[in-house]
N, C-alpha and C positions, 0 to 999 in steps of 0.2 A: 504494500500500500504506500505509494510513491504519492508525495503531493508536489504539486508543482510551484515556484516562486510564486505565478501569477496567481494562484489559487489562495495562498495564504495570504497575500497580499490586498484581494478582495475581500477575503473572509474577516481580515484586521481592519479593513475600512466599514467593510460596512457593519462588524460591533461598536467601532470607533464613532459612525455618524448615530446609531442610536442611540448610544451613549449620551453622547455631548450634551442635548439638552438636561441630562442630569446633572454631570459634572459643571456645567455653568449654572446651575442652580443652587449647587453645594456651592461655589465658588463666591458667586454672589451673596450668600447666608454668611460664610466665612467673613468676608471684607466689610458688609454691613453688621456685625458681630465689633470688629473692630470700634469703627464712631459711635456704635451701642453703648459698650462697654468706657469710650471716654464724653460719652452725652453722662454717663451714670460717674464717674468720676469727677469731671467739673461740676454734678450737682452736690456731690460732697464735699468737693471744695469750695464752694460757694454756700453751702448751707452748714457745715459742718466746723469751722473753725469758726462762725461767727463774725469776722470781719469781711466776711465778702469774697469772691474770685481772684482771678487774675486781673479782668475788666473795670472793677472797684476799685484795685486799690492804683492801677494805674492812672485810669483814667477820670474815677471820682471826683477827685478834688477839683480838678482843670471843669468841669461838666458842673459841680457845683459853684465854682467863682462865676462861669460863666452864664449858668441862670441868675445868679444873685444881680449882679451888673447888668445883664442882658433885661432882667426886666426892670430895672429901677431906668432904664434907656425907655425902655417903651413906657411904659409907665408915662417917665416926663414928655416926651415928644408927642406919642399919641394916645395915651390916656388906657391902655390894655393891660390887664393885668396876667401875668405867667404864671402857669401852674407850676407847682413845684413837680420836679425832675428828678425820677433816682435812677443810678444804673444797675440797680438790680434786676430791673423790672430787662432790659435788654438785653442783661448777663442771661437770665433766666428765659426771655424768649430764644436767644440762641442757643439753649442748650436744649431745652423744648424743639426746637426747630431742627437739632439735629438729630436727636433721640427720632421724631417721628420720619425724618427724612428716611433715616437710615431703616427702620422698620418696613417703608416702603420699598426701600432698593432692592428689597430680596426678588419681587416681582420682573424685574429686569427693564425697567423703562429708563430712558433717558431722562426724564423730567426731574427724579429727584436724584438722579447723580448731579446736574445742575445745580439742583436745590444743596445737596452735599457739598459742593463746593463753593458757591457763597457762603453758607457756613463754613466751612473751615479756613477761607480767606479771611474772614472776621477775625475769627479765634488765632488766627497765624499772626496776622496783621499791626490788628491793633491793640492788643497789650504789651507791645513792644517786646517781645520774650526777653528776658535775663538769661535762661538756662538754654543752651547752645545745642543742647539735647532736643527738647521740647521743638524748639525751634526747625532742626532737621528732620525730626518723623514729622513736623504738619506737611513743612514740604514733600515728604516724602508720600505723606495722602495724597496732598494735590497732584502730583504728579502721576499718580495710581487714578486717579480722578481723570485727568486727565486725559490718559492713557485707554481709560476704560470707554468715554466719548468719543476720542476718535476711533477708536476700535466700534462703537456700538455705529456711528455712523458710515465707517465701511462698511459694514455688514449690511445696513437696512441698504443702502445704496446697492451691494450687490443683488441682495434678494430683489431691488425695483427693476435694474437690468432683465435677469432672468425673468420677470414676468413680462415684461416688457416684449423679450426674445419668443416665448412662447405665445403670445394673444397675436406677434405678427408673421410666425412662421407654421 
C-alpha cells in the first residue's frame, strides 16, 4: 500500500482547509483572552489601590486645572457654567470599552478589532508609560492588531475576487 506524494499532499490540504475555521476561532478566543485578561487588570488597578489608574494619576491633575480655569473663562466671557470632570469616568469607559470589545473579537469581524485598537492607542498613548515594559507589549498588541486587519482584509478581498470569478464564468 504505496501512497503517492500527491495523495498525501491533498489529503493534508484538504484536513488543513476544514480545519482552519476552527483553529482561527481558537486563535481568535486566544488573542481576545489577552485584552480580556488586561481590560480585568486595569480594572484592579484603577479600583483596587484607591488612587486611581495609570490615566489618573497622569493625566488628572492637568484635566483638573484645566476645568477649574476653563470654566471660570467661560463662566466670565459667556456666562456657562462646566460640569465638573473626572477621569475616572474615561479611565473606566476605556476599560469597559475594551473588556467588551475584546469579548466581541472572538466572532471574527473586523469592527471590533478597530474598536481594539482605539483602545489600546489610548491606553499606549496617553499615560505616557514610565515602564518600558508596559510600553512594548501595547505596541506589540497594536501591531498584532494590526496585522490581524490587514490580514482580515486580504482575505475578504480575496473571497470578493473568487465570487466575482465565479457569477462571471
Amino acid at each position: 500500500m504505496k501512497m503517492s506524494i500527491s495523495k498525501v499532499k491533498s489529503m493534508f490540504c484538504t484536513t488543513l482547509t476544514k480545519s482552519m475555521p476552527a483553529i482561527a476561532f481558537f486563535g481568535r478566543m486566544a488573542f481576545s483572552f489577552v485584552f480580556f485578561i488586561t481590560a480585568i487588570q486595569d480594572y484592579a488597578d484603577h479600583y483596587g489601590g484607591g488612587a486611581g489608574g495609570p490615566l489618573e494619576k497622569t493625566m488628572g491633575p492637568a484635566v483638573n486645572m484645566l476645568s477649574k480655569y476653563g470654566s471660570k473663562a467661560l463662566t466670565f466671557y459667556f456666562g456657562m457654567q462646566v460640569v465638573a470632570f473626572d477621569v475616572r469616568l474615561i479611565e473606566f469607559a476605556l476599560i469597559s470599552a475594551k473588556a467588551t470589545a475584546a469579548l466581541w473579537f472572538i466572532f471574527g469581524q473586523s469592527i471590533p478589532a478597530y474598536f481594539l485598537l482605539a483602545t489600546q492607542i489610548f491606553s499606549t498613548v496617553i499615560p505616557f508609560p514610565t515602564n518600558l515594559n508596559d510600553f512594548t507589549q501595547n505596541l506589540t498588541l497594536i501591531g498584532a492588531l494590526l496585522y490581524y486587519i490587514g490580514l482580515k482584509h486580504t482575505v475578504d478581498n480575496l473571497d470578493d475576487e473568487e465570487k466575482n470569478k465565479q457569477t462571471e464564468g
